[in-house]
Structures are given as structure tokens and as C-alpha cells.
N, C-alpha and C positions, 0 to 999 in steps of 0.2 A: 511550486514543486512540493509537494505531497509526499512522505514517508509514511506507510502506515504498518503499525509497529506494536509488540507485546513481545516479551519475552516469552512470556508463556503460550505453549505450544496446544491448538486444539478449541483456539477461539473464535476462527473466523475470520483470520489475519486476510490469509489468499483467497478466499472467497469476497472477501470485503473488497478487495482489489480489485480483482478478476470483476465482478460486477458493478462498483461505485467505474470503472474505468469506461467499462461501456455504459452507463447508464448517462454518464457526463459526455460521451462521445459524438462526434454532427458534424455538420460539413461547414459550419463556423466556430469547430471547438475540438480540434483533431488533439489526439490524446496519444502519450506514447505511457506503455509499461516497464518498467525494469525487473525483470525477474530477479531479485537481487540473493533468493534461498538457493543453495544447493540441489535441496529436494526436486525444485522445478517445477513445481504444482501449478503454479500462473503458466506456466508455461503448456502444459498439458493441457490444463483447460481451457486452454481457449485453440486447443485440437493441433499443436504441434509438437510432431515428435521426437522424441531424442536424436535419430537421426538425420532432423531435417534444421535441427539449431545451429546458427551461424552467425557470426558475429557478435558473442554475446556479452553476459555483463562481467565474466572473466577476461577476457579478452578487452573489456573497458576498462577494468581495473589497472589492468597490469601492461597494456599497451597504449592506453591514453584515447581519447575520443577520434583521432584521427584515423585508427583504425576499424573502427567502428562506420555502419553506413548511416543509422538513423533508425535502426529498428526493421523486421520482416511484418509484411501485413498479418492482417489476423481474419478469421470468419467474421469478426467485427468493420463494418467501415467505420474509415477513417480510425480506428484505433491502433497502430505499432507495439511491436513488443521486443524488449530488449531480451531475448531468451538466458536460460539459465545455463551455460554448458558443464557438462559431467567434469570441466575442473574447475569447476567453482567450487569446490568440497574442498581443494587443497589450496585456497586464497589466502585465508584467513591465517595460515602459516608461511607464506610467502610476503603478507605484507609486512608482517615482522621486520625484517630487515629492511622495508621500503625505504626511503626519505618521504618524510609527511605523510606517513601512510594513510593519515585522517582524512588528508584531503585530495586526493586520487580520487575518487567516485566527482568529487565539486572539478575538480581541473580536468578532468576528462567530458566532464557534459559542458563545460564552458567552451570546448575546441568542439565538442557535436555539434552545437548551436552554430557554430558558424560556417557549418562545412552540412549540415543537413535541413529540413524543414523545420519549419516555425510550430511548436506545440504550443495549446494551451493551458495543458496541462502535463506534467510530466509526473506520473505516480510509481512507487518504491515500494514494493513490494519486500519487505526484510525477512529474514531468518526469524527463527523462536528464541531467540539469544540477545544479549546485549555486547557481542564482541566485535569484532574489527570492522565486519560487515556491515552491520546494523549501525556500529557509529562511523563510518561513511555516508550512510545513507542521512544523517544526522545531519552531519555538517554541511552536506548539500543542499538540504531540505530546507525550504523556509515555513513547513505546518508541518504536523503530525496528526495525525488521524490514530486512536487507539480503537479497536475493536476489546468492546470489554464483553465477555460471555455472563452470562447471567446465573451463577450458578456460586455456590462457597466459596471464600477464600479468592476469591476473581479480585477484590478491593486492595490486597495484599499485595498484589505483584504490581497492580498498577500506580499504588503509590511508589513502590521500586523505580518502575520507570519513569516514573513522573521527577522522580531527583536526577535519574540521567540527562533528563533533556532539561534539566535547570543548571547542571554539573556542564553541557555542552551549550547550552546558548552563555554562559559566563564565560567561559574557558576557549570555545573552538569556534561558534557561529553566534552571535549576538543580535540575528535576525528571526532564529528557530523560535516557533510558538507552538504552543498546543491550539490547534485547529481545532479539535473537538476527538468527543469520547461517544461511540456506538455503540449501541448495547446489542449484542447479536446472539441470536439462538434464545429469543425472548419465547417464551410460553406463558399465556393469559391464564391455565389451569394451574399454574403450578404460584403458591402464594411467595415462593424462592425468588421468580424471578421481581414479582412486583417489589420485595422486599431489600436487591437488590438494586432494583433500579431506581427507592426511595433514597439506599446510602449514598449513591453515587450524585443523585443529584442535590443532595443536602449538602456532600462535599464540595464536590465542584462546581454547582450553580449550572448555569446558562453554554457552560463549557461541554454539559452533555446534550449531544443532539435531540430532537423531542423525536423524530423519527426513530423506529425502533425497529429491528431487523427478525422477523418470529421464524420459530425452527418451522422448518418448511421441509416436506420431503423430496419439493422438485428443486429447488438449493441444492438440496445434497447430492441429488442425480445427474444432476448438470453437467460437473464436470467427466464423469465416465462418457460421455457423448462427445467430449471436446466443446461445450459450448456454454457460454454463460448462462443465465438463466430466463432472461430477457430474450436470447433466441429458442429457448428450449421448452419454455411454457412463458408467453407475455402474460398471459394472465392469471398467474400462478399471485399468490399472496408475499412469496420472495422476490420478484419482481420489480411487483408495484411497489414494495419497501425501497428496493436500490432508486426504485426512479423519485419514490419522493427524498432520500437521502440526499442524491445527487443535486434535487431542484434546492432544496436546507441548503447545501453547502454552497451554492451559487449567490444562496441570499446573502449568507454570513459575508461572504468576498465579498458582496456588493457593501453590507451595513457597513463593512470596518476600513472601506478605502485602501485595502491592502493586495493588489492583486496577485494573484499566484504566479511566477513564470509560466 
């Protein structure tokens, strides 16, 4: 299970979703999404509308996996999506009061797994925040996937988060890892991004994927279509990046004997 995660907002968090989800998806690797933002952008793009969300991942929150059926299809085979619904905006002050509000998202996908289909992958799509939502999605998660943008100050936020999910695998899940760091919205013209994606990998080593996601303008067009990028142009240069990510991240699970839910 896969959380993929930045506080900061504008990086390529739902897009990184939205695509690494179908780009991993096949008919011996059926994928489900968690729309886990209010906003609902995973949700839109992958061409479902506000009025058609049902069952969602407020209603996983805060009514437990049983009520939940397993995710609606998507224009993706083989991929589910746990939609976003318009009260997942007022969650986050609702779990306040919870008992174990941390771990609601983990105890509700524990009673899915038994009452819906076998995923092999389940990806979490979080808010631009580090609060109630996002560390749900934490303590359920056994990787995190950062999308890091490539542009100033990108380094700053991510060592931020990089203490939360060392503050949550001590504290609340002591199975959570850093999966890996994607550098998205990469531009070969611009000496920025190369300079950023020198810092990153001098800091983190081998934790940054070597696949690199470049701003692409059928990326960005995708979702107004409702459709990932892979259905919207295959052979667009945004694309082919998700597919070779997804093929990267397949290896890592294989090198490190760790397999994802």
C-alpha cells in the first residue's frame, strides 16, 4: 500500500497518482485508488463526476470498510477508485473527536480486504497537508512515494516531511518506508531543475527514483478529458515516464523482498 504524499501543494502529488496507478494496472495487478483530498482531483480525472461519487473515502473514514463496496470502476481497466465525496472537506474535524482517529483509514481497509477483491496494489492519494488525513493515510501505508517538483525551495518541504514519516513509523506504523522520491515537472532547458535533482540525489542517494517525470503539456491536459495520460496520448513523453516509473517501482519491490499489499 502506497501513500503518495507532499505537503506541499502544486507538485504533481494527483497527477503522480492518477498515472503511476494506471500505469501499474493489468489484469494480474488490479489496482485500487483512494481519493483521500477533499479537492477530488483523482477523482475527476479519471472522468468521474461529483454526482456520480459513491461510496467514498469519507464514508471509509468515518463508517469503517464495511460500508464501503471495494471502489467504482474507472475508464481504466482493472483500476478502482475510492472517490473523494464533497464531505470529505469536513473529516478532518470530525476525526477530532474520533477514538484512534489515526488509525481509521488502516482498520477500515483491513474489514475492505475481506468483504471486497484482492488489490495489488492499493494507492493513497493525500491532501497538500500534513493533518489528520494525510497521517491516516500514513499509518496505513507501508511506502510513501514523494513527488518532489523541481523547482526552489522543493528540498525544504520535503525534509518536513520526511521527519513526519520518521515521527510515524516510530510512534504509530513501524512498517512505513520511504518508497521513493519522483522528481516531476522535470525540464532539461532549465539548469533549475538539473540542479535540483543533483541536491536531492546527493541527499537521499538511491531513495530517488532515476526515472524522471518532464512537464509535458498532454500531462497537464489529461485530466480536463477525465482521462489519465496513457489513455489520452500513449505516446506522449508523459506517458512513457509513468510507464517506465511504474516498471522502477516493480523492480525496487522485487530487489528488496518487501511486497506491497
Amino acid at each position: 500500500m502506497l501513500a503518495i504524499a507532499n505537503q506541499k501543494g502544486g507538485v504533481g502529488k494527483t497527477t503522480t497518482a492518477i498515472n503511476l496507478a494506471t500505469a501499474l494496472a493489468g489484469p494480474d495487478c488490479p489496482v485500487l485508488l483512494i481519493d483521500l483530498d477533499p479537492q477530488g482531483n483523482a477523482s475527476t480525472g479519471l472522468g468521474i463526476g461529483r454526482n456520480d461519487r459513491r461510496d467514498g473515502s469519507y464514508r471509509l473514514l468515518l463508517q469503517g470498510g464495511g460500508s464501503v463496496t471495494g471502489g467504482q470502476p474507472t475508464v481504466v481497466a482493472h483500476l478502482s477508485i475510492i472517490t473523494a465525496e464533497p464531505d470529505l472537506a469536513g473529516a478532518e474535524i470530525e476525526l477530532v473527536a474520533v477514538q484512534d482517529r489515526e488509525y481509521r483509514l488502516r482498520q477500515a481497509l483491513a474489514s475492505l480486504r475481506l468483504t471486497g477483491p484482492a488489490f495489488r496494489f492499493i494507492i493513497i492519494d493525500c491532501p497538500p497537508s500534513l493533518g489528520l488525513l494525510t497521517l491516516n493515510a500514513l499509518v496505513a501505508a507501508t511506502g510513501v512515494i514523494v513527488p518532489l517538483q523541481c523547482e526552489f525551495f522543493a528540498l525544504e518541504g520535503l525534509t518536513q516531511l520526511n521527519r513526519t514519516i520518521e515521527m510515524v513509523r516510530r510512534r504509530l506504523n513501524p512498517s512505513l518506508r520511504l518508497a521513493g522520491i519522483v522528481l516531476t515537472m522535470f525540464d532539461r532547458r532549465n539548469n533549475l531543475s538539473d540542479l535540483v535533482a543533483e541536491d536531492a540525489r546527493g541527499f537521499f542517494g538511491d531513495r530517488v527514483f532515476q526515472t524522471v517525470i518532464p512537464r509535458n503539456i498532454r500531462v497537464s491536459e489529461a485530466p480536463s478529458h477525465g482521462k489519465p495520460v496513457s489513455l489520452y496520448d500513449p505516446r506522449s513523453a508523459g506517458a512513457l515516464a509513468y510507464a517506465d516509473l511504474a516498471a522502477e517501482l516493480l523492480r525496487r519491490e522485487f530487489a528488496i523482498k518487501d511486497p506491497l499489499p
